[in-house]
VEXKEDO-872285 format. One line per 5 residues: number of its first residue (from 1); their letters; for each residue x, y, z of C-alpha. Coordinates in steps of 0.02 Angstrom, whole numbers, always signed. Example, Ala and Ser with C-alpha at 12.3 -4.5 7.8 and 13.67 -1.06 7.14 Angstrom:
<nodes>
1	as	+615 -225 +390 | +684 -53 +357
</nodes>
This chain:
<nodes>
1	xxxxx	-2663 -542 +1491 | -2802 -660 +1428 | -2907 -585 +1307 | -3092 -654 +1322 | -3205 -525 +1218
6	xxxxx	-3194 -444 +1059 | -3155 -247 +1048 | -3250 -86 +989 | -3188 +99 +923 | -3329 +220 +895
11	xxxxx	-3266 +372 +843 | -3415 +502 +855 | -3391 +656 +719 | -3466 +797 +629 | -3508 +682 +460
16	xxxxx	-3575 +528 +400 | -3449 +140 +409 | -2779 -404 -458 | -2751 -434 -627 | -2693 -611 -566
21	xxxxx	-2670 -690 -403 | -2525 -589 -311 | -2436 -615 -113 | -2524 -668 +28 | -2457 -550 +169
26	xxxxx	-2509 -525 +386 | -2615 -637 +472 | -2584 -774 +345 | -2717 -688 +237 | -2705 -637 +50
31	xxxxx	-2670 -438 +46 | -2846 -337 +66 | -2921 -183 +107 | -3023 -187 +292 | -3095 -2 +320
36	xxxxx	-3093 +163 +227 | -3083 +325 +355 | -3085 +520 +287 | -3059 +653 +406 | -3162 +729 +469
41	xxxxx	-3174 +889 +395 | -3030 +862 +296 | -3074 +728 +169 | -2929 +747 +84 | -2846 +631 +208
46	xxxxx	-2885 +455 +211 | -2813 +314 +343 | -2860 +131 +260 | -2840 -26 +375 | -2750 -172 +274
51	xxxxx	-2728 -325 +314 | -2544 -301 +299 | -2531 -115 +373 | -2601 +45 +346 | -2623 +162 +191
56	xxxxx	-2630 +371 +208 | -2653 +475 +62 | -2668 +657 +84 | -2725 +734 -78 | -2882 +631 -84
61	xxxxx	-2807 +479 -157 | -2691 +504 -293 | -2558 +455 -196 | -2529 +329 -22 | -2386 +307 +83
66	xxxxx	-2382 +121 +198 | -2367 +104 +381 | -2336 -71 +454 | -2419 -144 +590 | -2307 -140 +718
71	xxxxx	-2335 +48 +691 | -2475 +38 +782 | -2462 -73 +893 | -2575 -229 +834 | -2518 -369 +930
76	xxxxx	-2651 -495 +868 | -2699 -688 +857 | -2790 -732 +710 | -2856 -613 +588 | -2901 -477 +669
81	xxxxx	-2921 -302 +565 | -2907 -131 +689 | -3043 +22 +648 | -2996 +186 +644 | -3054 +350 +670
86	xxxxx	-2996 +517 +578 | -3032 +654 +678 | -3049 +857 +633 | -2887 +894 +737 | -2794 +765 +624
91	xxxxx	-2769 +619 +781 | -2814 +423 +712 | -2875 +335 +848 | -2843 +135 +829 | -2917 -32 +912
96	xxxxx	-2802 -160 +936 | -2780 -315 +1053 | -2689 -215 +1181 | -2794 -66 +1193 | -2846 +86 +1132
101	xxxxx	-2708 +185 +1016 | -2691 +359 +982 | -2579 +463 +820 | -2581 +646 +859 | -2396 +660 +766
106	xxxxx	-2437 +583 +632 | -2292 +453 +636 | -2308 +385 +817 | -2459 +247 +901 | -2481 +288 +1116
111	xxxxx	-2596 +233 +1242 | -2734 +338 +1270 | -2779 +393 +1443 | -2874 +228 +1439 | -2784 +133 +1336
116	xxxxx	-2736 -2 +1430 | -2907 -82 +1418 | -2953 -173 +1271 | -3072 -105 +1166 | -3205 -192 +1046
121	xxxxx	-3206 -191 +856 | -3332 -140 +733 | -3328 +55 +764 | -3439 +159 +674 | -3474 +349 +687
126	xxxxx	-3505 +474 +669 | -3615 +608 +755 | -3636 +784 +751 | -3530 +835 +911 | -3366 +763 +902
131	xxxxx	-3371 +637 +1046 | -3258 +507 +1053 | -3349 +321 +1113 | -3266 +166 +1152 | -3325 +7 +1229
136	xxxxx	-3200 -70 +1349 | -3191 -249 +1358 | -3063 -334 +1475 | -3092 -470 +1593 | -2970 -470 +1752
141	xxxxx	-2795 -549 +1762 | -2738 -513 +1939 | -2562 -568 +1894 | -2536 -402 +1811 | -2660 -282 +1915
146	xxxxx	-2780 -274 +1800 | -2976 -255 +1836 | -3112 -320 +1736 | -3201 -183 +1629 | -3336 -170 +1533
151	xxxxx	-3381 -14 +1531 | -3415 +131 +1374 | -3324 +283 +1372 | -3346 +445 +1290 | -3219 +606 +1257
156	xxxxx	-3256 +767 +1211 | -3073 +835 +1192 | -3020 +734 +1056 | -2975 +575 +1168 | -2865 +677 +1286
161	xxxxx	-3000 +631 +1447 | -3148 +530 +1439 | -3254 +580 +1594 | -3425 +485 +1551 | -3382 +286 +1582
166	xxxxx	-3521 +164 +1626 | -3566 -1 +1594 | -3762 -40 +1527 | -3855 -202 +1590 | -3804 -268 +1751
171	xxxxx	-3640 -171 +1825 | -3553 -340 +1899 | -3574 -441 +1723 | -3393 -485 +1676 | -3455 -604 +1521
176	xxxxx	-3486 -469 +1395 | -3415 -442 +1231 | -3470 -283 +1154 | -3480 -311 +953 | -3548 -127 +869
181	xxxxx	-3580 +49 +937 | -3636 +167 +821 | -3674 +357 +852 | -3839 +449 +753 | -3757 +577 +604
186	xxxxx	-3908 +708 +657 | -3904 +686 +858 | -3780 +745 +980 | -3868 +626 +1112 | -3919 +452 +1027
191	xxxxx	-3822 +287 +1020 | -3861 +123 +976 | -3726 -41 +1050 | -3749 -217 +1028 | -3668 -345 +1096
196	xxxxx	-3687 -518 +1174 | -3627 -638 +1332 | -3639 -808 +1341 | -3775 -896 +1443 | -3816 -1072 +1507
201	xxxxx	-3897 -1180 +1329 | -4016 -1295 +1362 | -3966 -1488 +1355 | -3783 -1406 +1401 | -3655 -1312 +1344
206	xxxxx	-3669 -1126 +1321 | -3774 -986 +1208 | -3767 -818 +1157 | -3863 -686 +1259 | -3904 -559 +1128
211	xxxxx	-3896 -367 +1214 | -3965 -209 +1130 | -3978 -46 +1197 | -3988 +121 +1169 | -3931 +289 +1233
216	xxxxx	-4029 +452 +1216 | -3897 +569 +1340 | -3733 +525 +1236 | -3678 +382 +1335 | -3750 +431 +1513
221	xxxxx	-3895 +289 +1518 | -3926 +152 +1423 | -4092 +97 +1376 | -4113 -103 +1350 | -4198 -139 +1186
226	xxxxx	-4330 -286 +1160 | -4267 -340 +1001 | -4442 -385 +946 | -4439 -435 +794 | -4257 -475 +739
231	xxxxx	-4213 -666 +723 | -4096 -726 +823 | -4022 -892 +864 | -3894 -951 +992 | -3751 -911 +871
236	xxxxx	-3814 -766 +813 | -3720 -600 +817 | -3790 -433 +833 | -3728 -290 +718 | -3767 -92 +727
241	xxxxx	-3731 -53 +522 | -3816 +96 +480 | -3945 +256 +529 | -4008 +363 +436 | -3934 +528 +411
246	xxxxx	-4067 +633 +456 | -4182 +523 +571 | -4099 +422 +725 | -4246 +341 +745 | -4225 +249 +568
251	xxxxx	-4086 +113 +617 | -4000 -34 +519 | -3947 -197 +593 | -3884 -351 +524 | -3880 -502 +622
256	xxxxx	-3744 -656 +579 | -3794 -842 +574 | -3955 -779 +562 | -4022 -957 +559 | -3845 -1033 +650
261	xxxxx	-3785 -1068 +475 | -3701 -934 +358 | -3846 -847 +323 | -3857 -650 +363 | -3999 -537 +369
266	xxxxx	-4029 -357 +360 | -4174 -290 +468 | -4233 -98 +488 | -4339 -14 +643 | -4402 +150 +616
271	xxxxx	-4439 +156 +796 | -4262 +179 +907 | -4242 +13 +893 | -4418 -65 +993 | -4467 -170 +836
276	xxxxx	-4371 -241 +687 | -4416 -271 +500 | -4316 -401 +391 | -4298 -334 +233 | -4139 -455 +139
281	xxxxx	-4062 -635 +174 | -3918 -715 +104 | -3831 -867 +130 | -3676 -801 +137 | -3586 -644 +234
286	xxxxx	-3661 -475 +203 | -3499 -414 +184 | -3560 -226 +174 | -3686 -121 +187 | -3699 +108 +190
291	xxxxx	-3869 +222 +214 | -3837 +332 +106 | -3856 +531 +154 | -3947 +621 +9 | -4138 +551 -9
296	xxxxx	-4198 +492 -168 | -4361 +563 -246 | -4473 +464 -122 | -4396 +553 +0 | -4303 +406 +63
301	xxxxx	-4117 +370 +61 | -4029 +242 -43 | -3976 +75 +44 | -3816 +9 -49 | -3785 -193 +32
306	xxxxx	-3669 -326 -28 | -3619 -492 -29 | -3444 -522 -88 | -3437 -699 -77 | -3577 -704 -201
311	xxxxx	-3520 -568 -287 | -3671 -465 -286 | -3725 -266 -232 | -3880 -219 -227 | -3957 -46 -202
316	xxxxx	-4140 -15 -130 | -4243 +142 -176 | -4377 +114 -43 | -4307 +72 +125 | -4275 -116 +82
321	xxxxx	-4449 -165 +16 | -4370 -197 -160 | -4200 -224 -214 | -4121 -216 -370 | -3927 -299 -420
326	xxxxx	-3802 -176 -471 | -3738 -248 -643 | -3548 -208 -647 | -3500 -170 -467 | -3328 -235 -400
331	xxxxx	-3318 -355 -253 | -3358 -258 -102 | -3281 -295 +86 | -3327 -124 +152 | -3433 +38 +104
336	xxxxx	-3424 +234 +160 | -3479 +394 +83 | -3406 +544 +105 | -3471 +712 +135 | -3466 +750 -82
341	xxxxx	-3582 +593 -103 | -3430 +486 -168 | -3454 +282 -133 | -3299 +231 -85 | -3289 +19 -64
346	xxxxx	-3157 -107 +3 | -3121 -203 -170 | -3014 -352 -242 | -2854 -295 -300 | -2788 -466 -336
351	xxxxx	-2938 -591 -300 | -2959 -750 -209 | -3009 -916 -195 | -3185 -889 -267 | -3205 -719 -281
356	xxxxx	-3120 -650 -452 | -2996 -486 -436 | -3061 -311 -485 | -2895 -225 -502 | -2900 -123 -365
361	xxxxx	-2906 -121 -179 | -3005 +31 -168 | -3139 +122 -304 | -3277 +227 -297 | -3431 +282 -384
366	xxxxx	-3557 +422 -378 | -3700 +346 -489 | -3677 +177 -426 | -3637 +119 -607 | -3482 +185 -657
371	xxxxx	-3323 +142 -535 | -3155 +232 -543 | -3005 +137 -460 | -2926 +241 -309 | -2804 +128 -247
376	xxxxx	-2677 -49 -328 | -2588 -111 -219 | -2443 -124 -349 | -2437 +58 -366 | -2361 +105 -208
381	xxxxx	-2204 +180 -204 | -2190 +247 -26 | -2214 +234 +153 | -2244 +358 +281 | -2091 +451 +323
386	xxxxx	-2025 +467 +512 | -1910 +528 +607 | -1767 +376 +683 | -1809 +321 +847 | -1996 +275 +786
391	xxxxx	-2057 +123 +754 | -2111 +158 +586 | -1931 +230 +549 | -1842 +71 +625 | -1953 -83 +608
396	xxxxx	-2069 -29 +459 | -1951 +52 +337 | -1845 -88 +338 | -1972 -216 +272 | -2035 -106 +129
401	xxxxx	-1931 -158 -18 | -1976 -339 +28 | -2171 -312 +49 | -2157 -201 -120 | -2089 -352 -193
406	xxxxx	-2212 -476 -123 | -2350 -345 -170 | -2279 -307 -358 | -2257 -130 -342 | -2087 -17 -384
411	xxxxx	-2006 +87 -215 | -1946 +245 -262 | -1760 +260 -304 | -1725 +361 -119 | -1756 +183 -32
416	xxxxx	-1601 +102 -125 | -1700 -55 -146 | -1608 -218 -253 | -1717 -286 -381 | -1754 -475 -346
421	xxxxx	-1804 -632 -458 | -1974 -653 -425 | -2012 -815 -345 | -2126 -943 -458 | -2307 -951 -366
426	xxxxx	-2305 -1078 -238 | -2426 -1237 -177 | -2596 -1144 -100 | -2549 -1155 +96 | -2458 -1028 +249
431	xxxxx	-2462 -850 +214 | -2357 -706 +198 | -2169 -711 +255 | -2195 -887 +287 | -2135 -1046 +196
436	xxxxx	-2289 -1076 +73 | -2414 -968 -15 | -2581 -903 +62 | -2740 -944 -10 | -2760 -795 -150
441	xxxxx	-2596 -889 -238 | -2471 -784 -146 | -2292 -756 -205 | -2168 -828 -77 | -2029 -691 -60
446	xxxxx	-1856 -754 -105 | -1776 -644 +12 | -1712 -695 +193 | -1809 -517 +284 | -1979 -587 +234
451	xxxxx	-1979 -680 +383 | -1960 -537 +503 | -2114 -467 +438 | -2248 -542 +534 | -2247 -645 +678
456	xxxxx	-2400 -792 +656 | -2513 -733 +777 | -2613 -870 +903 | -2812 -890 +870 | -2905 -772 +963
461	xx	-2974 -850 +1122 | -3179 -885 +1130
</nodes>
């Protein structure tokens, strides 16, 4: 099947999106952290998306057990990085390039009843109810049966049905690719989804059609928005980032190439979404950005964004009128809070070209000036355990003493794994399990199983 649009996991819950250059592992990218997911209910447990796997840690992160891809079923091209959901009951819900996954075992990636449609990326939650959204996106390929669908879906039942499907905008549009959908924390009933298709440009060639709507019946209807007031060119890329916690009126959106170069922008509407305010640029990738839940004393929350190219975070006491840097804070890819008010950020662990390593893949704050490492990559020991006949028994087990090497970290004794030479630090070039180093100065691995790793994935189709 020919994948044409980009996919989206919403999953909609009761609360609240190296010292020295080390391996380059999947996707031919330097090892990183993607997304942080708690439980729901259970914070204790924690799923993190890697770019080489997965991470779980069940006592709140003091210790993490790995799960390969192929656990899970990515079967990508390019670098493409899954979101998960966590939910109450204990399932992880995954996107991937081949639909819609589902752990309720906790060893053990399945179709859902769905799953055979692709599903968009960028999945934010939560609200208050425990519904379950995804945004289908998979154009037809008659060889194989399949029907073009673009529709969103919602569950109730922890994934096992998901009776509410429709598509917003015009029903026979097969030229959509759905980019964020993101359910309000204090409203059974609102959504927000943003997406775009691609439309006729003038003097040829094509353009992005920018689409914004809203739900106020949990995925029934959708209500087009005007987008009055956001700035938006023809490359320009819509993205749902944040509500508040206790208003789903107050919304966050940051829009990509805001000017068709590398500049993004943050803009808030305190108004569902009918009129926009810019209130940050940068010329460079906001790389994250979290509303936090507890209000400040102007009785407004804290907005946390950052730029990890430029190696800033800033914080804003006043809805985005005024900023202020954060002097010490790591390199942020990704923020969530959880429900004790912890900050919790996607960090360096071993650095790359341009942005300097922090030590860590994961740390979090509370203050937003202090910041305790959670997670180094080169202190994992373990993987998840499974029973034989699994994938991550069979396929993923097998690979672990070679990533730990590649990675720097020690396998526990029980996995019988040979100590290895290291291997000197390669010409920048290919990525992990293949012949060179990646770009953050990876290690190539000196042992023959590196290359059954990782396949090299194609590019992802436009």
């Amino acid at each position: 099947m020919r994948l044409v649009l980009a996919l989206v996991l919403a999953l909609v819950v009761a609360s609240g999106l190296a010292a020295g250059t080390r391996p380059a592992l999947a996707n031919g990218r330097p090892p990183g952290t993607a997304s942080i997911t708690f439980r729901q209910g259970h914070e204790s447990d924690i799923v993190v998306g890697l770019t080489f796997g997965l991470a779980f840690s069940h006592d709140g992160g003091k210790t993490w057990a790995w799960m390969c891809e192929n656990a899970y079923g990515y079967a990508g091209t390019g670098p493409y990085d899954a979101r998960f959901s966590y939910t109450g009951a204990g399932t992880v819900f995954a996107t991937t390039l081949v639909g819609l996954k589902v752990m309720r075992d906790s060893c053990t990636f399945g179709d859902t009843q769905e799953g055979a449609k692709f599903v968009s990326v960028n999945a934010l939650g939560p609200a208050p109810d425990g519904a379950l959204y995804y945004a289908a996106a998979q154009t037809a390929d008659t060889a194989h049966g399949v029907t073009s669908d673009f529709q969103i879906y919602r569950s109730t039942n922890d994934g096992m049905t998901f009776p509410i499907a429709n598509k917003p905008g015009d029903p026979t549009d097969t030229n959509v690719w759905w980019e964020s959908l993101m359910a309000a924390p204090s409203s059974t009933q609102v959504v927000y989804l943003s997406g775009y298709r691609y439309i006729p440009a003038t003097g040829g060639g094509t353009q992005r059609d920018h689409l914004l709507f809203r739900s106020d019946n949990g995925g029934t209807s959708w209500n087009a928005l005007a987008k009055t007031g956001l700035v938006l060119m023809k490359n320009s890329v819509i993205h749902i980032v944040g509500i508040a916690k206790d208003d789903p009126t107050h919304v966050y959106a940051r829009v990509e190439l805001v000017d068709d170069t590398l500049s993004d922008a943050l803009f808030v509407s305190t108004d569902s979404g009918a009129t926009w305010k810019e209130v940050n640029r940068k010329n460079t990738t906001l790389s994250a950005f979290v509303v936090r839940a507890a209000t400040n004393g102007g009785g407004k929350h804290d907005l946390v964004l950052a730029a990890q190219a430029l190696g800033t975070t800033e914080v804003s006491h006043d809805d985005g009128a005024t900023w202020s840097a954060l002097a010490g804070a790591p390199h942020i890819g990704c923020l969530v809070e959880n429900a004790a008010g912890e900050l919790w950020a996607c960090t360096q662990n071993y650095g790359s070209p341009g942005i300097p390593s922090d030590d860590a893949a994961i740390m979090k704050t509370t203050d937003l000036s202090a910041w305790t490492k959670v997670l180094r990559y080169q202190e994992l020991t373990d993987i998840v355990t499974c029973a034989a006949g699994t994938v991550q028994h069979d396929t993923c087990a097998p690979m672990w003493c070679a990533v730990c090497g590649q990675l720097g970290c020690t396998p526990s004794a029980s996995y019988g794994c040979v100590t290895a030479t290291e291997a000197p630090l390669p010409k920048a070039g290919g990525g992990c399990c293949e012949a060179g180093g990646g770009a953050g100065g990876p290690l190539a691995l000196a042992l023959p199983v590196a290359t059954l790793l990782w396949r090299r994935r194609r590019r992802r189709e436009p």
